[in-house]
C-alpha positions, -999 to +999 in steps of 0.1 A: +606-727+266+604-747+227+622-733+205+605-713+176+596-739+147+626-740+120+618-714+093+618-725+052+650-718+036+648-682+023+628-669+049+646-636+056+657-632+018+614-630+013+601-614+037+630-582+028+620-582-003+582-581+006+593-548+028+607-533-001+580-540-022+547-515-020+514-530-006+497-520-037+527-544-056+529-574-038+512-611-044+490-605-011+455-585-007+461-551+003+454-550+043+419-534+052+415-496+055+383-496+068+355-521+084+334-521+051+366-536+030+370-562+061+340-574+059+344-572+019+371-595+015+358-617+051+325-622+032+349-634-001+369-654+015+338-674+029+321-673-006+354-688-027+352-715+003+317-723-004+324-723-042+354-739-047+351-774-058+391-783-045+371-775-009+336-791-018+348-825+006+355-802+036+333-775+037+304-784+058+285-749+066+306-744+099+331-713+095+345-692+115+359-655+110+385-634+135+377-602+125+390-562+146+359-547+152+360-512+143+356-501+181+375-482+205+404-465+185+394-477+155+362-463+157+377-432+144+405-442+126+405-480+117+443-484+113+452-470+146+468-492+172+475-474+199+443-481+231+424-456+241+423-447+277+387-458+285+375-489+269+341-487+255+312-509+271+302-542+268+268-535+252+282-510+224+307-536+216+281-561+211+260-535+189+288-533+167+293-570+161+260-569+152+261-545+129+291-565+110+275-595+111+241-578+094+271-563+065+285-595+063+249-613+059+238-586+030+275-592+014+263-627+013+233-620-004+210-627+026+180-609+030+186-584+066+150-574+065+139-603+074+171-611+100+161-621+133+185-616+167+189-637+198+211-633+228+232-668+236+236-659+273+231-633+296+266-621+296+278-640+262+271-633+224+246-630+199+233-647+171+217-633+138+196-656+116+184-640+083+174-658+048+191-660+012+179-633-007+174-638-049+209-626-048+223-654-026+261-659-030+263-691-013+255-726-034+229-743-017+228-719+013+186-714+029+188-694+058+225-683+071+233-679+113+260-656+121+273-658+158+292-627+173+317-624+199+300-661+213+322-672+248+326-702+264+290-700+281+276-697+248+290-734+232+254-756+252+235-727+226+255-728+200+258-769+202+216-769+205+213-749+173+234-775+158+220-809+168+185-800+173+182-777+142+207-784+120+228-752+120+258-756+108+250-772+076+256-767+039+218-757+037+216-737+071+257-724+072+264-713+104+295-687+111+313-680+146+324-645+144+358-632+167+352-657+192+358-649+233+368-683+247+404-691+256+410-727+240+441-731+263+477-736+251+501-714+231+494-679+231+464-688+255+461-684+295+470-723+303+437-730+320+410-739+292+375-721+289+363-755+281+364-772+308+384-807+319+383-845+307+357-851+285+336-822+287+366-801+272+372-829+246+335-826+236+341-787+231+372-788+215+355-812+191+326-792+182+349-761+181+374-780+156+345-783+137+343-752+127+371-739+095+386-704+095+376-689+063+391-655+073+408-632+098+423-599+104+439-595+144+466-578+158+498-585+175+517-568+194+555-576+193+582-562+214+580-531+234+561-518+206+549-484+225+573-485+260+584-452+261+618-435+271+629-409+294+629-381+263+592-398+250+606-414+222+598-454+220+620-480+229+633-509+211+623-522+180+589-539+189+561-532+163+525-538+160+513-565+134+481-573+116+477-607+105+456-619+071+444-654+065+425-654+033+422-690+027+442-723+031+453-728-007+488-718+003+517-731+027+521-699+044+483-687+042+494-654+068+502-624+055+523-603+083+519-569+079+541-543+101+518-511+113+527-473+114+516-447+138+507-429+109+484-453+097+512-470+072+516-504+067+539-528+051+538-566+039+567-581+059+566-617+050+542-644+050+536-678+074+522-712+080+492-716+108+503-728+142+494-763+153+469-788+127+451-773+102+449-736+092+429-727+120+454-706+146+476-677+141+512-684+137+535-682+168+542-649+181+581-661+181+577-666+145+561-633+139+592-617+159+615-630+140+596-612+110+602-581+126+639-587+134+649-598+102+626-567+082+647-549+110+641-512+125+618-503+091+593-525+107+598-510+138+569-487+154+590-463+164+603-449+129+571-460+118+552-436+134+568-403+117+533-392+103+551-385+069+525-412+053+494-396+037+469-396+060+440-422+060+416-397+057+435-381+027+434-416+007+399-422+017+390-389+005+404-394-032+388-429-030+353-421-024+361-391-049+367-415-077+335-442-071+314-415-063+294-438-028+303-444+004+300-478+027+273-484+056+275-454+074+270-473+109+305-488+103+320-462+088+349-447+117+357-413+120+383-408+092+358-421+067+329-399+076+353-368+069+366-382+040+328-384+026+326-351+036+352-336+021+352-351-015+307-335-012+295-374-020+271-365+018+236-357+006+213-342+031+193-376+023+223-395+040+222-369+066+187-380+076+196-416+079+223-414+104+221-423+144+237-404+169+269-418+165+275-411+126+262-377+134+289-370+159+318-384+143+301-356+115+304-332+139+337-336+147+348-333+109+328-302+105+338-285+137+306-286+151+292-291+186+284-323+194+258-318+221+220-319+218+196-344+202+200-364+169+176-341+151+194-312+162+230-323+148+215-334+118+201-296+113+235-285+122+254-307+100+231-299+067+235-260+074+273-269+079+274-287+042+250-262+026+273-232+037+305-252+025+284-256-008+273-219-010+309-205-002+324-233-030+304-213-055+320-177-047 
């Protein structure tokens, strides 16, 4: 096994002091709370890429985004790290990429009414094509494509789009979101997705082509939830989420150690793995984060639940602005936040699926069962007896 890459002078002395120092405090972006402020800062990212004129010989309208789809256990709580014990289907995860890459085209200042949606395979990704709006926020952008969750089957599409209709260009941008195929290598299974000899050089190629303008993925490091004989963890593993906001800096990764409360901290910062600022750093440099930011980093005193909870800071936050994000994205946490500060009209109410409405449900203490126009009844009699008993 290589040994981890020699670490700049300093190393531990920083990413200490980064522990010590609040989120709120430090040089770095806070870490995401929630989908909407993901998608936020992934769709500002790509915009000060576009802009910037110290990027104006490299950007070419190919990006790419790693983004943690609020799915699964984040679905109700998008800071939790700990799996659920059924995964969720194929199709709903899909739905939800969808639903980010529609957020992140409106962010953009694309025009979602007039999106269109294509499957890239039977069994791969999607791709959403939708025009600038009046509003657009990207120079010289016409039409933008976003591609989610696209696998290896997916690259003779993607590549099509590109050669035969100029996707992937400064005036028809083109954006691979949280990609599925296994490039091989470090961190990889050692088989490639992309095949052997030329036909994986050819892939590799048109996959380097495209420049990370933003990611937010998880690590886990250690024994980070192995359990004891008593129930209490092991070890000092952790789980990290990783933040590449752009490649004007040496160390363009912000590590940030997790809680089981929903806490976080900013343990140091990295260089990408491998050329250019396209790959995650090492997971032996990420370790060695956590052992020099010691047992404070660790997940198991980081999971004390003495943090405010996220649905207690979400709550003061929608207090203050008054409005809440797209509701489809919007994980359980943040519905009861909503909820609880009274910004939910019965207007809002109306507008919501299934899903929203359950997750509703379950802040209200409601039955869940029935048909969408039912809980929506249930859940405006729930608010307007809150709102009645308020005024005793």
């Amino acid at each position: 096994k290589c040994p981890p890459r020699a670490r700049a002078p300093g190393a531990r002395a920083r990413a200490l002091t980064a522990l010590a120092s609040s989120s709120s405090s430090s040089s770095s972006s806070p870490i995401p709370q929630t989908a909407s402020a993901m998608l936020a800062s992934a769709s500002a990212s790509l915009v000060a890429l576009a802009s910037s004129s110290a990027s104006a010989s490299s950007y070419t309208g190919r990006l790419s985004m790693s983004l943690l789809l609020p799915i699964e256990q984040r679905r109700s709580d998008f800071t939790q790290t700990e799996a659920i014990d059924y995964p969720e289907s194929d199709t709903r995860i899909l739905q939800t990429a969808v639903d980010c890459a529609n957020v992140l085209l409106q962010n953009l200042g694309c025009d979602t009414a007039e999106a269109s949606l294509k499957r890239l395979s039977e069994d791969g990704g999607a791709i959403v094509f939708a025009p600038v709006g009046a509003k657009s926020k990207v120079p010289g952008a016409q039409r933008i494509a976003v591609a989610v969750l696209p696998n290896a089957d997916d690259l003779p599409a993607l590549k099509r789009y590109a050669e035969n209709d100029q996707w992937g260009t400064k005036t028809k941008p083109m954006i691979l979101v949280t990609p599925q195929w296994n490039p091989g290598g470090e961190g990889y299974n050692v088989v490639s997705d992309f095949g052997f000899g030329p036909w994986r050089a050819a892939n590799e190629k048109f996959v380097d082509s495209f420049s990370l303008a933003y990611a937010l993925v998880e690590r886990r490091i250690g024994a980070a939830s192995t359990l004891d004989a008593t129930g209490d963890n092991m070890g000092r593993g952790g789980v990290a989420r990783l933040v590449f906001e752009g490649s004007a800096s040496n160390e363009p990764w912000s590590v940030w150690a997790m809680g089981g409360d929903g806490s976080s901290a900013l343990i140091g910062t990295l260089a990408s793995s491998g050329a250019g600022n396209n790959k995650p750093p090492p997971y032996a440099e990420i370790e060695q984060l956590f052992r020099d930011a010691g047992t404070a980093a660790s997940l198991r005193t980081r999971r004390s639940g003495q943090a405010r909870s996220l649905e207690d800071k979400l709550e003061a936050k929608v207090g203050e602005s008054g409005s809440v994000a797209d509701w489809s994205l919007m994980s359980t946490a943040e519905v009861a936040a909503a909820l609880r500060a009274g910004t939910v009209t019965s207007g809002d109410v109306a507008s919501w699926n299934k899903d929203v409405c359950r997750k509703a449900c379950d802040a209200l203490d409601l039955s869940s069962a029935g048909k969408v126009e039912a809980l929506r009844e249930r859940i405006v009699a729930a608010m307007e007896k809150e709102t009645s008993e308020a005024k005793k």
